[in-house]
C-alpha distance (Angstrom), angle and dihedral (degrees) to the residues before:
residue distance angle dihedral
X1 . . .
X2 3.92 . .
X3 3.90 118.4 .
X4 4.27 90.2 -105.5
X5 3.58 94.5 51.1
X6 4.44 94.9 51.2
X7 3.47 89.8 44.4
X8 4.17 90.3 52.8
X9 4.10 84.7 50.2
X10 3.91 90.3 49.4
X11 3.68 103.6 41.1
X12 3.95 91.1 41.9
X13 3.91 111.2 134.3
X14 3.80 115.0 -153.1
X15 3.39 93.2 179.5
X16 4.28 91.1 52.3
X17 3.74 86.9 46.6
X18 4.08 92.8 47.9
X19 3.96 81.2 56.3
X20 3.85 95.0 46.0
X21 3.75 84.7 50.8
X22 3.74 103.5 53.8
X23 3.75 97.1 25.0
X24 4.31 87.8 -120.3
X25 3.73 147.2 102.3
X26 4.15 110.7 -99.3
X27 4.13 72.1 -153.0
X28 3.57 89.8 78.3
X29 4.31 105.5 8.2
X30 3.55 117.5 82.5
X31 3.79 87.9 -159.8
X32 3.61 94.1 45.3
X33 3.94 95.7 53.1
X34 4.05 90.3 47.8
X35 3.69 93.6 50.8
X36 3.71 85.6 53.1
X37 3.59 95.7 56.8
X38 3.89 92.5 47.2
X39 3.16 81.3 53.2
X40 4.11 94.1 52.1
X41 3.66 92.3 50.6
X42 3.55 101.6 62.8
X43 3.68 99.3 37.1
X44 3.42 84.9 51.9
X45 3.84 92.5 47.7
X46 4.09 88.4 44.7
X47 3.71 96.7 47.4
X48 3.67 93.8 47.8
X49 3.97 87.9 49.8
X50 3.65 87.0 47.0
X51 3.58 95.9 46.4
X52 3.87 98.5 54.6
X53 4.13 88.1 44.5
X54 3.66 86.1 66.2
X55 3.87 98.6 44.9
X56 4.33 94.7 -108.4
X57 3.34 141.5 136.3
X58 3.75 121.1 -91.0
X59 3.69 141.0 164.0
X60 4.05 112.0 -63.8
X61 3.70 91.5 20.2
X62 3.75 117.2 174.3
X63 4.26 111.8 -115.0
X64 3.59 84.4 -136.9
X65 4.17 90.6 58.3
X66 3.07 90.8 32.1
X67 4.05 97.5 58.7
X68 3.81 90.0 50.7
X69 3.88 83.9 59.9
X70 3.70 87.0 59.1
X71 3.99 98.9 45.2
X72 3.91 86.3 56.8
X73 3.53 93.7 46.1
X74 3.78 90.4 46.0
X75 3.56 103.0 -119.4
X76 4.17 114.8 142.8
X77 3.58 129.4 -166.4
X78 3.75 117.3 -94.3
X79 3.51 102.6 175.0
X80 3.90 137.2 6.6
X81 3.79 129.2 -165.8
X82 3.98 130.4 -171.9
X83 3.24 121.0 -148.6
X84 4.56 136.4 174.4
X85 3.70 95.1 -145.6
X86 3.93 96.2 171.4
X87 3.97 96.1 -17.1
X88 3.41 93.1 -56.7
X89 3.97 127.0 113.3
X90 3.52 116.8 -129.1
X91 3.64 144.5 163.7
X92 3.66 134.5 -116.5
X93 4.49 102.4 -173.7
X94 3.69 132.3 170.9
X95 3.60 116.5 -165.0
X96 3.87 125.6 169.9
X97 3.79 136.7 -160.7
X98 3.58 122.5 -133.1
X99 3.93 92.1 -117.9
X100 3.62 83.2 79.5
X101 4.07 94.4 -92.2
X102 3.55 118.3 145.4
X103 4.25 114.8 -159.9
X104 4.08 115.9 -170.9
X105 3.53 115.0 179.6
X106 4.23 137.8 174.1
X107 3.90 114.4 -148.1
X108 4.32 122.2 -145.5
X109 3.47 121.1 -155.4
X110 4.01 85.5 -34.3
X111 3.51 100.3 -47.1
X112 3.72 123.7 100.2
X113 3.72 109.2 -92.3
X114 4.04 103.0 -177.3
X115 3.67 133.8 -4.3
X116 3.56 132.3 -170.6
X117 3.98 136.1 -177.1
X118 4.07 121.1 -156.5
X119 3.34 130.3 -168.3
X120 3.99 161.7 110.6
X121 4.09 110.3 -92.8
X122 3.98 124.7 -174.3
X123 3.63 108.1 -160.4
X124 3.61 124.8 -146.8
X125 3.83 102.8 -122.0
X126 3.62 97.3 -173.3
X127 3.73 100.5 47.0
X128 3.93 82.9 48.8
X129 3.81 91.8 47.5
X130 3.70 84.0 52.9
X131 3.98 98.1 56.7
X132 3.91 87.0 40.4
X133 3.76 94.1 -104.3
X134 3.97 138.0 143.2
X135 4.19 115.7 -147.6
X136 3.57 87.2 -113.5
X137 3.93 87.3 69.9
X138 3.64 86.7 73.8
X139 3.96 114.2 45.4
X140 3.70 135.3 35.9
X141 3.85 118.2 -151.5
X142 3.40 138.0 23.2
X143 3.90 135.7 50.3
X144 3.81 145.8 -87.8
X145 3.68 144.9 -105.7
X146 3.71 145.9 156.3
X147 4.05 125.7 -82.0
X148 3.40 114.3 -105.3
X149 4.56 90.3 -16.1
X150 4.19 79.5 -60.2
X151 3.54 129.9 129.1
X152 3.82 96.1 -143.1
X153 3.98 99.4 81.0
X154 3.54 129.7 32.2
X155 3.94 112.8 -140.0
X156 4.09 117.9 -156.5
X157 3.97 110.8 -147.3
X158 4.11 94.6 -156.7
X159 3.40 160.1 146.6
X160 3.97 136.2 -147.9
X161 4.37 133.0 -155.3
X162 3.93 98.7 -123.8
X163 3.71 90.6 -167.9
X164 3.90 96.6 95.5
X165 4.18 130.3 27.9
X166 3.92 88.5 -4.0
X167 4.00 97.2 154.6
X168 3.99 88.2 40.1
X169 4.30 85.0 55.4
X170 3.49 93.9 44.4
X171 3.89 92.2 44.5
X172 3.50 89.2 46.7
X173 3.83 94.9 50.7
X174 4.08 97.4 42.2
X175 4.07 84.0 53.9
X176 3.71 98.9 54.9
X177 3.85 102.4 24.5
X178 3.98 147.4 21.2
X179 3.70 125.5 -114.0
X180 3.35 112.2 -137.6
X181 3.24 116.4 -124.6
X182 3.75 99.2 -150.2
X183 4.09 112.2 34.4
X184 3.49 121.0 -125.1
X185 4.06 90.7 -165.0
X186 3.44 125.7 21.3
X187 4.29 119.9 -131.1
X188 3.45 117.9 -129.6
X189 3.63 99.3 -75.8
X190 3.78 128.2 -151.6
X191 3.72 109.0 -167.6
X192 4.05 98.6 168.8
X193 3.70 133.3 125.2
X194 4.20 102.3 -131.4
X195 3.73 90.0 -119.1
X196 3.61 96.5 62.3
X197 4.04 90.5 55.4
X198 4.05 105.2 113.8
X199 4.22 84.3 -116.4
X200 3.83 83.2 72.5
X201 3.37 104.9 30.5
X202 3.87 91.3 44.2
X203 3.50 89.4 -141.0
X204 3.66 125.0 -179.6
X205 3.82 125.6 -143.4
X206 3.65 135.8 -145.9
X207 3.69 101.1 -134.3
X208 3.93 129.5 -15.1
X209 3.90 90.9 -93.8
X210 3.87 90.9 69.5
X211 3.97 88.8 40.8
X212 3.65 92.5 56.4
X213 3.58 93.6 45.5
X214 3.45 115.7 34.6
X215 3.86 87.6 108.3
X216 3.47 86.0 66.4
X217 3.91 95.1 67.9
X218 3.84 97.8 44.5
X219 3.64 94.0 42.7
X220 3.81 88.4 55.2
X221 4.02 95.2 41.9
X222 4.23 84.0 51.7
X223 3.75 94.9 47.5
X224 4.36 89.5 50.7
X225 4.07 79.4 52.9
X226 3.83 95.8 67.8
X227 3.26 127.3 88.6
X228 4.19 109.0 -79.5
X229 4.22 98.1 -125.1
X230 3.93 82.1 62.3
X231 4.08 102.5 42.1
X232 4.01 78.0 60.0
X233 4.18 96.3 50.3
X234 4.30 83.4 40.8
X235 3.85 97.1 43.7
X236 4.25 116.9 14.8
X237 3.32 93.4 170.6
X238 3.71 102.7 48.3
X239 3.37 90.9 -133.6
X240 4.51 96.8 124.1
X241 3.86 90.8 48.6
X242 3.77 104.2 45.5
């Protein structure tokens, strides 16, 4: 399937199309807003069929499919951590691509629970210009600064959801940019295993300085965890892990 045509099936708004349909709001029409989620259910059911005809992630994927997606886009495990959240054994795993792509991901009852992509990307403006795209096209969060304090490249400082059309994004991104393969800023990073979030742990805090940044001391104990030759393509400065 060509890049145009996945990004149609991804973006698709059932609810948009409900309104283009009856010529209404599904704000305000009953019949407008349950036409829209007919609509939702089999999109959803015929981009999940789609999705798993062409080998990519989607929502409820297995960990086991889901880690043969990562061997053929040549991501390897890092760092693994077990956890009991609620009896059950799950997985906490960073793995990272030598592109300069960092993947953390939780597993549920051995499906994939959350999945997250970090990284610095370089987009090719020209080839983009070319195919009548903006750099925005191809990522989703983060922000955006100069190469190198220059005006000739623009560098994106992001992150990515894995858990649906992850080969397409990555495919996408490798086509009209370069990952760098040692960051010159680093994204807001969330290196935590869900069970050690305060809403599980019930932790209790001090003062509201050490509840708002609690994060701050895991994510930094996780990063020193990971292999050395990639704390210095994450952080060149030094300046996360001090």
């Amino acid at each position: 399937m060509s890049i145009e045509k996945m990004d149609k099936l991804l973006k698709y708004d059932p609810l948009s199309a409900a309104e283009k349909f009856t010529g209404k709001s599904y704000k305000t029409d009953k019949s407008t807003s349950l036409i829209g989620l007919l609509i939702h259910l089999e999109h959803s059911k015929f981009k999940k069929q789609t999705l798993q005809k062409l080998g990519d992630t989607y929502y409820g994927i297995a960990i086991n499919e889901f880690l043969l997606i990562l061997e053929k886009l040549n991501f390897y495990k890092v760092f693994e951590l077990q956890g009991n959240p609620e009896g059950r054994k799950e997985h906490f795993c960073i793995y990272w691509n030598n592109d300069g792509i960092l993947l953390v991901f939780n597993t549920y009852e051995g499906l994939l629970n959350s999945g997250i992509i970090y990284y610095n990307w370089v987009p090719d403006r020209s080839l983009l210009l070319q195919d009548k795209l903006d750099w925005w096209h191809c990522t989703s969060s983060g922000s955006c600064c100069t190469l190198d304090g220059t005006e000739k490249d623009l560098l994106h400082v992001g992150s990515r959801d894995v858990r649906e059309g992850f080969i397409h994004a990555i495919r996408k991104m490798q086509k009209y940019g370069t990952f760098l393969k040692k960051w010159q800023e680093i994204p807001h990073l969330w290196l935590i295993p869900y069970w050690f979030e305060p809403r599980h742990t019930k932790q209790v805090f001090a003062t509201y300085a050490d509840e708002r940044n609690w994060y701050k001391i895991v994510n930094r104990e996780m990063l020193h965890k990971l292999p050395i030759e990639i704390q210095n393509c994450i952080d060149k400065t030094n300046s996360f892990t001090e």
